[in-house]
C-alpha positions as CSV (number, residue, x, y, z in Angstrom):
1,X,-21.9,6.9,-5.3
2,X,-20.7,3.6,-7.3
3,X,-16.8,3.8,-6.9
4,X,-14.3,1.3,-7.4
5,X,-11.4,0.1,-5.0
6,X,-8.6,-0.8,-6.7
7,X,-7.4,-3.4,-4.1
8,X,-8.1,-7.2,-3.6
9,X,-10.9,-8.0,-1.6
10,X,-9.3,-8.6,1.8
11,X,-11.6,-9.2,5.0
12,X,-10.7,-5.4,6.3
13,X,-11.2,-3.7,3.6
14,X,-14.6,-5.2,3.2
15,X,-15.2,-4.9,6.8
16,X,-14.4,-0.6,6.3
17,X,-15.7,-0.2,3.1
18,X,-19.2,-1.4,3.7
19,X,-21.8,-1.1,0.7
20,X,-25.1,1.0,1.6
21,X,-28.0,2.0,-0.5
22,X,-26.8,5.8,-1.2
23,X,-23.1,4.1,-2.1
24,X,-21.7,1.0,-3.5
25,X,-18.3,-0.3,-3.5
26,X,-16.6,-3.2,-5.7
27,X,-13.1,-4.8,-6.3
28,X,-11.0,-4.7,-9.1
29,X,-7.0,-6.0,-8.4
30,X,-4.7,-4.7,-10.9
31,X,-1.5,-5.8,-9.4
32,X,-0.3,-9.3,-7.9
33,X,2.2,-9.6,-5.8
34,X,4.7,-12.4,-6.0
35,X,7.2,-13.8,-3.4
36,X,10.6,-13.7,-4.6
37,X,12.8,-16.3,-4.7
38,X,15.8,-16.2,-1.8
39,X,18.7,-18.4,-1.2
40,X,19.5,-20.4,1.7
41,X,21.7,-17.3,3.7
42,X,18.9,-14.6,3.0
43,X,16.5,-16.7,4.6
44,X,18.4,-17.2,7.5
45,X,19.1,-13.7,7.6
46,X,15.4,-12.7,7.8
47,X,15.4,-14.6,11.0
48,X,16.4,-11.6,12.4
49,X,19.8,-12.7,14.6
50,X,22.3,-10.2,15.2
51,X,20.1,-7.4,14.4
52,X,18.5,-4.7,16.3
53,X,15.4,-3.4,14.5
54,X,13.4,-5.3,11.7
55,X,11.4,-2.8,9.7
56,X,8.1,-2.7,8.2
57,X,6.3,-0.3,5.8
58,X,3.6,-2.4,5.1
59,X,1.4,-5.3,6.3
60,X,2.2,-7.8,3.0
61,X,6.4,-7.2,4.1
62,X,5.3,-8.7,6.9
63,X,2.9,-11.6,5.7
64,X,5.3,-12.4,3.1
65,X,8.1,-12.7,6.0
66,X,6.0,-14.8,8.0
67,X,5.4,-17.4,5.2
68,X,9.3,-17.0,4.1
69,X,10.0,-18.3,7.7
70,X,7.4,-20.6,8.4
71,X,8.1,-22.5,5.5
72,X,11.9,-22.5,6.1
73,X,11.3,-23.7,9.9
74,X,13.2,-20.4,11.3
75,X,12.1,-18.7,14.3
76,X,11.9,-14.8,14.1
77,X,14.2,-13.5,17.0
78,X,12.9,-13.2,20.3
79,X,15.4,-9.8,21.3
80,X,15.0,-7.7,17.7
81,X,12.8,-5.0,17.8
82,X,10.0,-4.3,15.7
83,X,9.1,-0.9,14.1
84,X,6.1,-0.6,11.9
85,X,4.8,2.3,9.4
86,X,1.3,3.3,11.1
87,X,-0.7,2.3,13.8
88,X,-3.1,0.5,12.2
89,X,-0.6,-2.1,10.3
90,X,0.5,-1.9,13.5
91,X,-2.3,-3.8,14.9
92,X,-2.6,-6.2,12.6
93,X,1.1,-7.3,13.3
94,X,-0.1,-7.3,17.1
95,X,-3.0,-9.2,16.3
96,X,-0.3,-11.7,14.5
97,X,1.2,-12.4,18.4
98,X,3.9,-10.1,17.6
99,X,5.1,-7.4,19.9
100,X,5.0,-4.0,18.0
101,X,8.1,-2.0,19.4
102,X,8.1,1.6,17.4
103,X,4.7,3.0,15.2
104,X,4.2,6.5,14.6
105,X,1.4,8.4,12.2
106,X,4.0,9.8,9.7
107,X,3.0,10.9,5.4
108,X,5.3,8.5,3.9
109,X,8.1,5.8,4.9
110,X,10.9,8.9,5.0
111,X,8.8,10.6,7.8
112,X,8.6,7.4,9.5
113,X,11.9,6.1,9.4
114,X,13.1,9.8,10.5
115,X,10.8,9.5,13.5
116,X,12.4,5.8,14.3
117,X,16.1,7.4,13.6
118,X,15.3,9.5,16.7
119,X,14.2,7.1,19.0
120,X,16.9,4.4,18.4
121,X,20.9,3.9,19.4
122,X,22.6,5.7,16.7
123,X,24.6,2.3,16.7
124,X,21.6,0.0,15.8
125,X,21.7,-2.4,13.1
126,X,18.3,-2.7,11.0
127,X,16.9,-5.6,8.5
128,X,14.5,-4.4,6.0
129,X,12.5,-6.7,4.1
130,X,11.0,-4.6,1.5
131,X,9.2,-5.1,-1.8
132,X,11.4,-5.0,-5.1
133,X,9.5,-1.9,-6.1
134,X,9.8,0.0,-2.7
135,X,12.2,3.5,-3.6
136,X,15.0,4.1,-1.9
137,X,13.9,7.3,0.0
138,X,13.9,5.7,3.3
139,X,17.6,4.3,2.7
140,X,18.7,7.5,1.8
141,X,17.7,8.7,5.9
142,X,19.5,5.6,7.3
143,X,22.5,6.3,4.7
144,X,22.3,10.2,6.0
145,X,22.7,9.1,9.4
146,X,24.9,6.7,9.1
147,X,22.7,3.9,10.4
148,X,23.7,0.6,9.8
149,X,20.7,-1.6,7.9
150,X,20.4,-3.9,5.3
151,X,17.4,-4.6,2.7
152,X,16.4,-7.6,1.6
153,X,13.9,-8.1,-1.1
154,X,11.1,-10.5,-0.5
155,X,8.4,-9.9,-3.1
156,X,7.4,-7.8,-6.3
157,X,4.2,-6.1,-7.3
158,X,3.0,-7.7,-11.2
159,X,0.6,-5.8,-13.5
160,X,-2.2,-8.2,-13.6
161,X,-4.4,-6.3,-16.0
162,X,-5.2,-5.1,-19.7
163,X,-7.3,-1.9,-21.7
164,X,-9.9,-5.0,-22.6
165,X,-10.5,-5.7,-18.7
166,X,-10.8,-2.1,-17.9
167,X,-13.1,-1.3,-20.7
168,X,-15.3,-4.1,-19.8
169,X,-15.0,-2.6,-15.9
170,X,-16.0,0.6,-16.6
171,X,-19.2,-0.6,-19.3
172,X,-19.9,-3.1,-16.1
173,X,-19.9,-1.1,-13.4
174,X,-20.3,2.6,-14.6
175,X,-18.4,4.0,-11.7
176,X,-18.5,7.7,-10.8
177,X,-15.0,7.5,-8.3
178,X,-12.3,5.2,-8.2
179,X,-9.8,4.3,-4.7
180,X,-6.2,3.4,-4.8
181,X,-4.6,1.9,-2.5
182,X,-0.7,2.1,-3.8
183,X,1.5,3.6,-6.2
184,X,2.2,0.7,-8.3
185,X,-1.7,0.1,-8.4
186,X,-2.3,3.3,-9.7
187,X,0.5,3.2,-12.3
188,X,0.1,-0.4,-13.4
189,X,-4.1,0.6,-13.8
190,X,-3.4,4.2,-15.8
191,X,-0.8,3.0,-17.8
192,X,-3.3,0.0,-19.7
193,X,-6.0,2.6,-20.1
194,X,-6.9,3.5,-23.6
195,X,-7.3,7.3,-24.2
196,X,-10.8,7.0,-24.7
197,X,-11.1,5.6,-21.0
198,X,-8.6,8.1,-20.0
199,X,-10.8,10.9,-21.2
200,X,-13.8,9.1,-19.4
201,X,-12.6,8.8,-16.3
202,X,-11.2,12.8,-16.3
203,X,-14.1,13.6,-14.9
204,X,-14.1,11.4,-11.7
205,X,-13.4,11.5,-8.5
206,X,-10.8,9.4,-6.9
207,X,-8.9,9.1,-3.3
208,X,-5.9,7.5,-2.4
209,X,-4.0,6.3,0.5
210,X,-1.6,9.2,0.8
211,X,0.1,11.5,-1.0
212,X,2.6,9.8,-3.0
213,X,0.0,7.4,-4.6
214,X,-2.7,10.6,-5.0
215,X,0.7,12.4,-7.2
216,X,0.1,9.3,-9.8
217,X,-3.8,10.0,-10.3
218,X,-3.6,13.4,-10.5
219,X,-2.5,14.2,-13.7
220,X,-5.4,11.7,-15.0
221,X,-8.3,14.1,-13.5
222,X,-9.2,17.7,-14.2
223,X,-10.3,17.5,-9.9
224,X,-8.2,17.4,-6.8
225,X,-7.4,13.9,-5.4
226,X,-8.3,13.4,-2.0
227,X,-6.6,11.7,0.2
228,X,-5.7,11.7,4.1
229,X,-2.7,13.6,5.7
230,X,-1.4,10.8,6.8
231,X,-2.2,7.9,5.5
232,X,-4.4,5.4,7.2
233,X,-7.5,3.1,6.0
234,X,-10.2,4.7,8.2
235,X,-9.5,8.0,7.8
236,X,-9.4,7.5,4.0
237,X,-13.0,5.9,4.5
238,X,-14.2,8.7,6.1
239,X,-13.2,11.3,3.3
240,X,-15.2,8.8,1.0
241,X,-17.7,8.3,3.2
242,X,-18.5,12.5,3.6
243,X,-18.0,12.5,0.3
244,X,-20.7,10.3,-0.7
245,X,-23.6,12.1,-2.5
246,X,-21.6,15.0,-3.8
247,X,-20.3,13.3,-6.9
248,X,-20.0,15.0,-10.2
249,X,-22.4,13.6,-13.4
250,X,-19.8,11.6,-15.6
251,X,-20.8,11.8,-19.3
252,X,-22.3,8.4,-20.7
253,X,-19.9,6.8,-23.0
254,X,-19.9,3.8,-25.3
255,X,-16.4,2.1,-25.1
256,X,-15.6,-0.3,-27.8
């Protein structure tokens, strides 16, 4: 199986997603992501004082956090709480020196932040650094229960990719699957595809993360989208993984 990840390169994913003989794996990045700019208050306010909770749906909030306060010289309060969406981001924050307060294994932020609502003083005040692009799903829970938070945007996803760099992907690599790893990903890569490559690539396979980002790919393929219950990186390697072998034949194609 040749399938591309669309995903930068990262240590862990190259660590899971190991190449073998019977199936080969290679990166192609069609979103950056780009810290935004914050004024002096919002900083400070992502140190964390006076609030409860500090939440995280995803490992880059908090690398993007980390830098926002390193660079500003402002220590991330000792007594706030950290929850974090899935075990294995997790333990990556852990592995950062950084007590890990709430996980759960939940579908999608909503399920998490439900899960949190229930564990927490109904009084609690909550700081969410998010991305620009993150919905609104899980402040509609806090807003339902009348928890007290506030958001803070700290970085944006930007389409980093054209039809040209995708044709040339596809004539390079002649995948038979494809793996995304987030929504904007997914809409950012279908969205510069010619129809020619759309009709190409009908006949893949892909995965995805979770089900939000598999409801993006699957109006692009005639087959189901895999992807794990609940979304983690090792459990979505192992659906690729038993997968391997069983690929469909994907018509040869000469893209201009």
């Amino acid at each position: 199986m040749n399938t591309i990840i669309i995903k930068e390169p990262d240590h862990r994913i190259k660590r899971i997603f190991k190449s073998t003989v019977d199936q080969q794996f290679s990166y192609f990045q069609s979103v950056n992501y780009e810290r935004l700019e914050l004024d002096a208050n919002s900083c400070k306010i992502l140190s964390g004082n006076g609030y409860d909770w500090m939440v995280f749906t995803s490992l880059r909030a908090w690398a993007v956090l980390s830098d926002i306060l390193t660079e500003e010289r402002l220590p991330l309060s000792k007594s706030i709480k950290i929850a974090v969406f899935g075990p294995e981001t997790a333990k990556q924050i852990i592995g950062a020196g950084r007590k890990v307060d709430f996980t759960t294994r939940a579908k999608d932020a909503v399920e998490f932040i439900s899960k949190l609502i229930n564990h927490i003083d109904v009084k609690s005040k909550l700081l969410y650094p998010a991305s620009a692009a993150a919905g609104r799903g899980l402040e509609s829970c806090l807003c339902e229960n009348k928890i007290n938070y506030h958001r803070i945007n700290i970085y944006e996803p930007k389409g980093s990719i054209s039809s040209d760099k995708i044709n040339e992907l596809i004539t390079s690599k002649s995948p038979d699957s494809f793996i995304f790893f987030s929504v904007k990903s997914a809409e950012y890569f279908f969205k510069n595809c010619t129809d020619e490559i759309l009709r190409y690539m009908n006949k893949m396979q892909f995965f995805a993360i979770g089900e939000s980002t598999a409801s993006v790919i699957a109006p692009y393929t005639c087959h189901d989208v895999i992807y794990p219950v609940i979304p983690n990186i090792h459990d979505l390697s192992d659906l690729v993984g038993g997968y391997s072998g069983k690929v469909r034949e994907v018509d040869e194609i000469d893209i201009k």
